[in-house]
N, C-alpha and C positions, 0 to 999 in steps of 0.2 A: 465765843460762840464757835462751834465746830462748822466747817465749809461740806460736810461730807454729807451732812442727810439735809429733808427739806423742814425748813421751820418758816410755819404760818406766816405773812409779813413783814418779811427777814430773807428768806434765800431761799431759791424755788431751783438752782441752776448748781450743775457741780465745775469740775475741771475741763473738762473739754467742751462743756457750752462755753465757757467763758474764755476759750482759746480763739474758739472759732467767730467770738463777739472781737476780740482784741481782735483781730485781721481787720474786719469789718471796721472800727474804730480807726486803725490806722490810713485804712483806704478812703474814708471819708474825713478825718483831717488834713489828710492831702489836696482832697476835694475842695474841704471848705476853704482852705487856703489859698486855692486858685481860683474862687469864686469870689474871694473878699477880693484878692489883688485884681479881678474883672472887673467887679462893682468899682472899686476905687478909678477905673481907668475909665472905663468906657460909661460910667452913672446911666446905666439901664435897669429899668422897674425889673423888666424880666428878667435879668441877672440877679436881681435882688428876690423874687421869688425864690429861684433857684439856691442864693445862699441862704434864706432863712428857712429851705425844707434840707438842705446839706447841715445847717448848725443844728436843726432841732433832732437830726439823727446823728450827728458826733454828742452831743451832748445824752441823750437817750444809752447810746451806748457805753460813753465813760461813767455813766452814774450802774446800767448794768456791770459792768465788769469792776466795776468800784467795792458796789454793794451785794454781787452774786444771786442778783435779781432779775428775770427777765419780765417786759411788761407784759409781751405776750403769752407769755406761758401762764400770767397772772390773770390774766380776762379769758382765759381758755379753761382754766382751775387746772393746771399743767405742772409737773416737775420733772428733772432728770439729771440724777448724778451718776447711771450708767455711762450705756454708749451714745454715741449720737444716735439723733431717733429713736429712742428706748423712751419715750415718753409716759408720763402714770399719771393717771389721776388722782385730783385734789377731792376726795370722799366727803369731809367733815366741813357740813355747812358756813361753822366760823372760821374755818382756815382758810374757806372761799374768799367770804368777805372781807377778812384780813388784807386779801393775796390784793384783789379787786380795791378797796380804800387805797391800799398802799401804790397801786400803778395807777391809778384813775391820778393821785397829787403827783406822781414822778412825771405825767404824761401833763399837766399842766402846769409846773414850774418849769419844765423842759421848753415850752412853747414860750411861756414868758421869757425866759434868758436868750432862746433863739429870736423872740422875735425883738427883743431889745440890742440885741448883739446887732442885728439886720440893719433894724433903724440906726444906729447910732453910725454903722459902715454910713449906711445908704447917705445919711444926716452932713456928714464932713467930708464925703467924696460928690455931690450935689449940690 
């Protein structure tokens, strides 16, 4: 499959959205890193909120920049493999729903692994 145009369900995002998600990705696995090593130390609930909303957006972003899919651009009916901010509209009713099916389950497997990931810190540092 070509990375260059958008297809329904598949790829909504070109090369420089997915440059500027890898940043983001990097900056919050540093996060979640220092978040699990807090949880581990000091076993604080709030710490643990804080790592399970840090792991559900590293994980969110490595499956975008995985799969060249943004969620939001998918609940927006959004694409762009221009410039940044050159954003287009998703026209065709079932490429909507595609877009929307496909981030609605990346947005809730995401949560499960975060919030399992959470627990299982929070579980053997507690």
């Amino acid at each position: 499959m070509s990375h260059k145009s958008y297809h329904a369900g598949c790829c909504n995002i070109g090369e420089k959205e997915v440059h500027v998600r890898q940043k983001f990705l990097y900056l919050f696995l540093v996060v979640s890193a220092i978040l699990t090593i807090a949880v581990r130390l000091a076993c604080a609930k709030w710490l643990a909120v804080l790592l399970f909303i840090a792991a559900f957006a590293t994980i969110i972003l490595f499956i975008e920049v995985l799969t060249r899919f943004c969620v939001l651009f998918a609940f927006f009916s959004l694409h762009n493999f221009k410039e940044l901010g050159n954003l287009e509209s998703v026209e065709d009713r079932q490429c909507r729903k595609k877009d929307i099916v496909k981030a609605t389950n990346l947005v809730f497997l995401s949560l499960v692994a975060a919030l399992l990931y959470t627990w299982v810190i929070y579980r053997i540092s507690c």
